[in-house]
N, C-alpha and C positions, 0 to 999 in steps of 0.2 A: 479565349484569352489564354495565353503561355504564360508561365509561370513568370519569366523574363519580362514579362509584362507590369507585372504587380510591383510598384514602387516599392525597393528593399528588400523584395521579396529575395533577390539574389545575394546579395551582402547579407547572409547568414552570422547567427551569433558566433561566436568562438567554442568548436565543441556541440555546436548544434548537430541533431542525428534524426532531427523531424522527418519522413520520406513523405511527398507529395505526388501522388501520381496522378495524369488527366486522361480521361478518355473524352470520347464526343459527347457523350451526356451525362457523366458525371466525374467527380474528382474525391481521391480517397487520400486521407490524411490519417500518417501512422507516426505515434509517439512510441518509441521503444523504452525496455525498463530502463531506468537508469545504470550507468557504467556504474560495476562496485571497485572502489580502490583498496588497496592492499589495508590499507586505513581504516575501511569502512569494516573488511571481514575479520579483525581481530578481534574488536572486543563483541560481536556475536557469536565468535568461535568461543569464545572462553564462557562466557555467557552459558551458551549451549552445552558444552562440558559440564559446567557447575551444576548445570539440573538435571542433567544426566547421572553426576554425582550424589547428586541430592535424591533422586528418584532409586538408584540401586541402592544406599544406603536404606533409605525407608523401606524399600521392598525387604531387606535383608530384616530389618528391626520388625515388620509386620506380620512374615513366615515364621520368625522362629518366635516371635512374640516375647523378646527380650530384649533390654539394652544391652549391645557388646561394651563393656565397662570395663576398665582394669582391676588388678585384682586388689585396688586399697579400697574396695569399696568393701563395709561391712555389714554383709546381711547376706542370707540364705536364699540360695533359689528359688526356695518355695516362694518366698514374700515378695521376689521381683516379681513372679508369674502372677501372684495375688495381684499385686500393685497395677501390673498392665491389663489384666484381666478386666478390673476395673475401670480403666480409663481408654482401651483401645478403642472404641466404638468413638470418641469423639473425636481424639488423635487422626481417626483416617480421614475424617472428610476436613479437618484442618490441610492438613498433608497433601489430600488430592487438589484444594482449592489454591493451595503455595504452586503448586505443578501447574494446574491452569493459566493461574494467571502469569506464569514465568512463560508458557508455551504462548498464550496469547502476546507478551510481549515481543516475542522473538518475532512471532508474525508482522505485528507491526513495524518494526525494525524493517524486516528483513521485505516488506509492501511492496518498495519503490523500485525493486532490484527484480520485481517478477511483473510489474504491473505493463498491460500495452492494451493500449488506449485506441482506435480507429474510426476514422469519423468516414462518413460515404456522403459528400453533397450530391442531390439528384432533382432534379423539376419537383416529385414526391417531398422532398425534404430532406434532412438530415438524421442516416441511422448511426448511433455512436453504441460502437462495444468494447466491454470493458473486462480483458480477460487476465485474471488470476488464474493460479495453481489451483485445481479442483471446483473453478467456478466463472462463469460467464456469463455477463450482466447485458444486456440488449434492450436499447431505448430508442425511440422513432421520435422526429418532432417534424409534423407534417410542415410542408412550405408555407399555407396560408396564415399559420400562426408565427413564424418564425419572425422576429427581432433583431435577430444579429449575435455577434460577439463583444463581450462589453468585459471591460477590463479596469477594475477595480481595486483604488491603490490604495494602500492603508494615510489618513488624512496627517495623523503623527511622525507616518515611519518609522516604525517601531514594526512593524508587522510586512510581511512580501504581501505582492497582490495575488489577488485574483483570477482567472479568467472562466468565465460562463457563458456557455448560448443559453440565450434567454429567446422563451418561449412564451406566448398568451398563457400565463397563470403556471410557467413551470419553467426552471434554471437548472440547468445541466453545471457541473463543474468541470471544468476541461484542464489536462496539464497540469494535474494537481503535483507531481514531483519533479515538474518541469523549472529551470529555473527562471530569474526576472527574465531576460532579457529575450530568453526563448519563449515566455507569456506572449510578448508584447509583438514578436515575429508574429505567434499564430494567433494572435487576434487580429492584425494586419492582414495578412495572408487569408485566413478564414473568411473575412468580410468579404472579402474581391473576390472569393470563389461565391462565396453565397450570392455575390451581384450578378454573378457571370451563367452560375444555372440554376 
């Protein structure tokens, strides 16, 4: 079966960038990261700055183990070093845990813009990997348990869907930054390759 084949399969979303390739015995489907627009990288560039900012600042305030203060402040050197003396052992792992969790946000942010996705249908079944920066996620769902693609829509609308190969006792999430309309392409399209090998 040719792609051309698969009802819609042709009439691509607007902005669609799904690649489907066929060979004789199997067919590979590749979701690239998503496009970033100029939109998208302003406020994680400023974002990024901020804790960048925020991270020299505290390293500066940690090294020298003083507040930089101006000079209306009234009290003695001694008694700042006293004061932080005092209180730096809990101040750093505040500080480092501010850091983490601002690092970990950018990550999230910044998921959709690295993430690619690739599915391999084959007689054996369907191997999908799932490669980020610094990590490589590799899942097999043999053919005799395989279900299909099933595309799941929120009953309110209030929420985008879903789409998952479902497998006997195990759901893959598929095209998780993908948008609606590009879901519902590769839940189409996935089915009829799944038919086909």
């Amino acid at each position: 079966m040719l792609l051309q084949e698969i009802p819609g399969a042709i009439e691509r979303p607007a902005g669609c960038n799904i690649q489907v390739t066929q060979e004789r015995d199997a067919a590979e489907i590749t979701i690239p990261p998503r496009r970033a627009t100029w939109i998208d990288k302003i406020p994680t560039t400023l974002y990024v700055f901020s804790l960048f900012t925020f991270f020299y600042v505290g390293l500066v305030f940690f090294i020298s183990k003083r507040l930089i203060i101006g000079p209306e402040l009234n009290m003695d050197h001694g008694h700042i070093s006293r004061y932080l003396n005092h209180y730096i052992y809990w101040l750093l792992p505040v500080w480092l845990a501010f850091e983490a969790i601002g690092w970990g946000t950018v990550y999230l942010v910044m998921r959709p813009f690295f993430t690619t996705e690739t599915l391999r249908i084959s007689r054996e079944g369907v191997a999908i990997t799932r490669a980020v920066p610094f990590s490589r996620k590799r899942s097999l769902l043999l053919r005799e348990n395989l279900r299909g693609f099933l595309l799941r829509r929120d009953p309110q609308g209030m929420w985008g869907s879903t789409l998952a190969l479902r497998s006997v006792g195990e759901e893959i999430e598929i095209g998780e930054f993908t948008g609606e309309a590009e879901r519902e392409w590769l839940a189409s399209v996935g089915n009829a390759l799944l038919g086909r090998y």
